[in-house]
N, C-alpha and C positions, 0 to 999 in steps of 0.2 A: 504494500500500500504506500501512497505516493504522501508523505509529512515534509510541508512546505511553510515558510514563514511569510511567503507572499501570496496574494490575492489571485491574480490570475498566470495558468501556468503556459509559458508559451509550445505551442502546437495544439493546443488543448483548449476544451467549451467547457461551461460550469452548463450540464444539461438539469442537473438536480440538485437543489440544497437543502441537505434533510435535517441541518440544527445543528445549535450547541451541544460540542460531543465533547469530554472531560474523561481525566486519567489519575486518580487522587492516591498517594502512598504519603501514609505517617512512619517514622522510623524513629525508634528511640536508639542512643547513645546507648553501650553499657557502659558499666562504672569502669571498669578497666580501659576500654579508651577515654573514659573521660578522664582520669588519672595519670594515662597515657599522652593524652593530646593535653591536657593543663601544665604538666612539664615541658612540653615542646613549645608553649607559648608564651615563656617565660626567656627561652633561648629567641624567639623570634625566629620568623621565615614561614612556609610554607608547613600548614598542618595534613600530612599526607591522611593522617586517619579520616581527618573529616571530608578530605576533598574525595576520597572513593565512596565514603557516604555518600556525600551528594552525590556525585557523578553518578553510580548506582541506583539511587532514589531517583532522578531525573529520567533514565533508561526505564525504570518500572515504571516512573508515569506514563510516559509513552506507549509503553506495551499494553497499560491499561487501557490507555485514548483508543490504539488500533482499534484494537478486540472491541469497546464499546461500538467504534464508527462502523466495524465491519457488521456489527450483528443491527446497526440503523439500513445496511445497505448501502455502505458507503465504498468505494476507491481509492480516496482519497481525504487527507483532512488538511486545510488550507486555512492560512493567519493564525498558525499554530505560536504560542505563546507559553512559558512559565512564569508560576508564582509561588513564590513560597512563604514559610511562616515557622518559629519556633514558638514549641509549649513547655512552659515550666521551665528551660532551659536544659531540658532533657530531651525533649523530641522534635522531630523537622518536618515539617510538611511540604509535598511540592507536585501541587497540580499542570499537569499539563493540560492544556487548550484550547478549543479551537471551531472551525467550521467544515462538519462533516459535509463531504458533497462525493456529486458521481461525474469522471471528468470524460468527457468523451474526446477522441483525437479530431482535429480540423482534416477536416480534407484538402488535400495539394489538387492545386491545375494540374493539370500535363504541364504547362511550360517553367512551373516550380520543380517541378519532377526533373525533367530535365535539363536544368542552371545548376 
């Protein structure tokens, strides 16, 4: 499935737009990385622990979006966007989404065809 952060995708017709489709994962810390990652930010630089959290949690919201748009009937989800939010200071939340749609290809002249 085609996840784009722009509106319209060139070759391509928005033939159906079936709504806002969304992808939600909460993830809590455990204490050991949080233990972990609180010493390393004390040293300064880059917290590798958190940053594969996120990264990771970003990838599952995503997989949630697909799957949601795919079972709308969707091909595609377009002006795809993240959000996120911490609770307590223990957990991350990070929605991906966006606008579920079905994208059909343009059709070529013949003299696009062959240029």
């Amino acid at each position: 499935m085609l996840v784009t952060t722009i509106e319209k995708v060139d070759g391509y017709r928005t033939a159906k737009v079936l709504g806002h489709v969304y992808g939600v994962v909460v993830r809590s810390r455990s204490l050991v990385g949080n233990i972990a990652a609180s010493f390393r930010s004390l040293a300064g630089g880059e917290i590798e622990q958190y940053t594969r959290l996120v990264e990771d949690t970003r990838r599952h919201a995503i997989d949630r979006m697909v799957e949601n748009a795919r079972l709308m009937g969707a091909n595609a989800v377009v002006m795809m966007r993240f959000d996120s939010s911490e609770f307590a200071q223990m957990m991350s939340e990070v929605v991906a989404y966006g606008t579920a749609v079905v994208l059909e290809p343009i059709a070529q002249s013949s003299a696009d065809r062959q240029g």
